[in-house]
N, C-alpha and C positions, 0 to 999 in steps of 0.2 A: 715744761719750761715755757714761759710768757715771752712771746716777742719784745724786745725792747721798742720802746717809742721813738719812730725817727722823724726826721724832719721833713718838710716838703717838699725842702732845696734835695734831700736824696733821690727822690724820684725822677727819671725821664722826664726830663722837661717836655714832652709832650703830653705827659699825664701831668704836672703841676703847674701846666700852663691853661690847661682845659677849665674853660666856665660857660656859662650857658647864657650867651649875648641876653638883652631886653631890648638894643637896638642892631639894626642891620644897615650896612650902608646900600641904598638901594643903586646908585648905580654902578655897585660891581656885580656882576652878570656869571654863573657860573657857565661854561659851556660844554660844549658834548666830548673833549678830552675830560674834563674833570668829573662831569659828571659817569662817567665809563670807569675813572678810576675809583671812585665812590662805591658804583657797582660792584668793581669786583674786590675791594678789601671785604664788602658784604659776604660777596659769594664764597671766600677762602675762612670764614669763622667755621670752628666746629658745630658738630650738631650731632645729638645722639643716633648713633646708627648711623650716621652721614644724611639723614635724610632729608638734612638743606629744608625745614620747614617753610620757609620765611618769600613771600613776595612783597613787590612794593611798585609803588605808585604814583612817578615822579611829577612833575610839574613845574615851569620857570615861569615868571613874570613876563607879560602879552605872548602866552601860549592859550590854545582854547581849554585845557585840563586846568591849568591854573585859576581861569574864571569859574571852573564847574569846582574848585574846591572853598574857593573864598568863602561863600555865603556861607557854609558850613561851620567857620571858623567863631568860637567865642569871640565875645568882643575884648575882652583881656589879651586874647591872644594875636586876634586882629589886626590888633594897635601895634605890634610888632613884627610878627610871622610875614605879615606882607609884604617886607621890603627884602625877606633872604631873595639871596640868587635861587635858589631851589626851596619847594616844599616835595616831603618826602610820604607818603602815607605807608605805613607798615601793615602787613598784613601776617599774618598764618595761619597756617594748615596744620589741624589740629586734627582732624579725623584722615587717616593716612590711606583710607582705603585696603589696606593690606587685611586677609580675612581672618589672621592672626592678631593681629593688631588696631583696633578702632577705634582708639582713639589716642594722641600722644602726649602724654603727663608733662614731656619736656618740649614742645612746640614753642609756650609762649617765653622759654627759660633761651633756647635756641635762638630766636628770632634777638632778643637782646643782646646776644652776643655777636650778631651780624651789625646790630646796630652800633656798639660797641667797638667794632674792626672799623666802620664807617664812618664814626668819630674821631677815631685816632690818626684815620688817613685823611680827614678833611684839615685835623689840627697840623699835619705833616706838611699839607701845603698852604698852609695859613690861612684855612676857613676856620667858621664856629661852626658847630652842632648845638641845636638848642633842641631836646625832646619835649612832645607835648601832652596833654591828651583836652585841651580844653578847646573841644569842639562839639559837636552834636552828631555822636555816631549813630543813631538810626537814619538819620537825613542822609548823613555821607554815604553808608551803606547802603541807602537806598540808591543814593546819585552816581553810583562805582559800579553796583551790582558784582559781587565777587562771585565764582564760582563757589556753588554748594560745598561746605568743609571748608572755608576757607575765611577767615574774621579779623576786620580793622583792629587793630590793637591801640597805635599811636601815630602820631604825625613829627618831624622832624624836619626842623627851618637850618636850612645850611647856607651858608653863607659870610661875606667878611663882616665882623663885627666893627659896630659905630663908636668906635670907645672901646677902653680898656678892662679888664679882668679888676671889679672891685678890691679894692687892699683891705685884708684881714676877712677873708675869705672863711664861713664858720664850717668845719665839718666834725661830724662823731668823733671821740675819739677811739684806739684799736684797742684798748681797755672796754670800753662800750661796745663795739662791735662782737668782744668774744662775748660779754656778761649780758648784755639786754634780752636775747634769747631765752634766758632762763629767770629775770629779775621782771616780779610783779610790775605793771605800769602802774604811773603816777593817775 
């Protein structure tokens, strides 16, 4: 049996209220309550095994980690990412050191789902989450230096959005979601 199609208005309005700013109002400032609560909807997402693969990489506007991340930033993304209260750099740990275990198939599946908990609780207290990847990860990677087994994935602008959630917002639909897996691409 096929789920039936429901509407947008059915969902949690923290899930159908969620869209991914392109502007940020720069002088709202997240601060270290929020940002701590940030952390930990992060830290409480599942992970296979528990093994919590996921660190991260925070940074606010006139911090010294925030200027070591800027230059790194595409200029698409530049244009905007600069004015969240927070930049977020995501990281994991994909080789887990365990000598059963060397490497984790579900690391970079994990770490999304931290992201995930961190968006719904930034949407809870009326930030945006905007995910990115358009930056230049050998440069960042070299400017971060992670420990060994440990790899930049994406970056994430939090922060209050400058304007509203676009109307008629386009997404797949859950007819698509179950068949495109199996249906030749165009």
């Amino acid at each position: 049996m096929r789920p039936a199609p429901e509407s947008p208005d059915s969902l949690h309005p923290l899930l159908a209220g969620r869209f991914s700013p392109s502007r940020f109002d720069p002088s709202a400032a997240v601060d270290d309550r929020t940002l701590g609560l940030l952390l930990e909807a992060a830290r409480w997402a599942p992970s296979a095994g528990n093994s919590q693969p996921w660190g991260f990489f925070t940074a606010r506007p006139g911090e010294p980690d925030h200027a070591r991340l800027v230059p790194h930033l595409a200029p698409s993304s530049a244009r905007w990412a600069t004015d969240a209260g927070l930049l977020v750099v995501t990281l994991t740990r994909r080789y887990v050191g365990d000598p059963e275990i060397q490497y984790s198939e579900f690391a970079d599946y994990d770490l999304g789902q931290a992201i995930a908990h961190m968006t719904v609780q930034a949407q809870a207290m009326g930030l945006s989450a905007h995910q990115f990847r358009a930056f230049d990860l050998d440069a960042l990677t070299k400017e971060l230096d992670p420990s060994p087994g440990w790899a930049i994935v994406s970056t994430v602008a939090v922060g209050k959005a400058a304007g509203e959630a676009p109307a008629g917002r386009l997404r797949r639909s859950v007819a698509d979601l179950l068949a495109a897996p199996w249906t030749e691409a165009e």
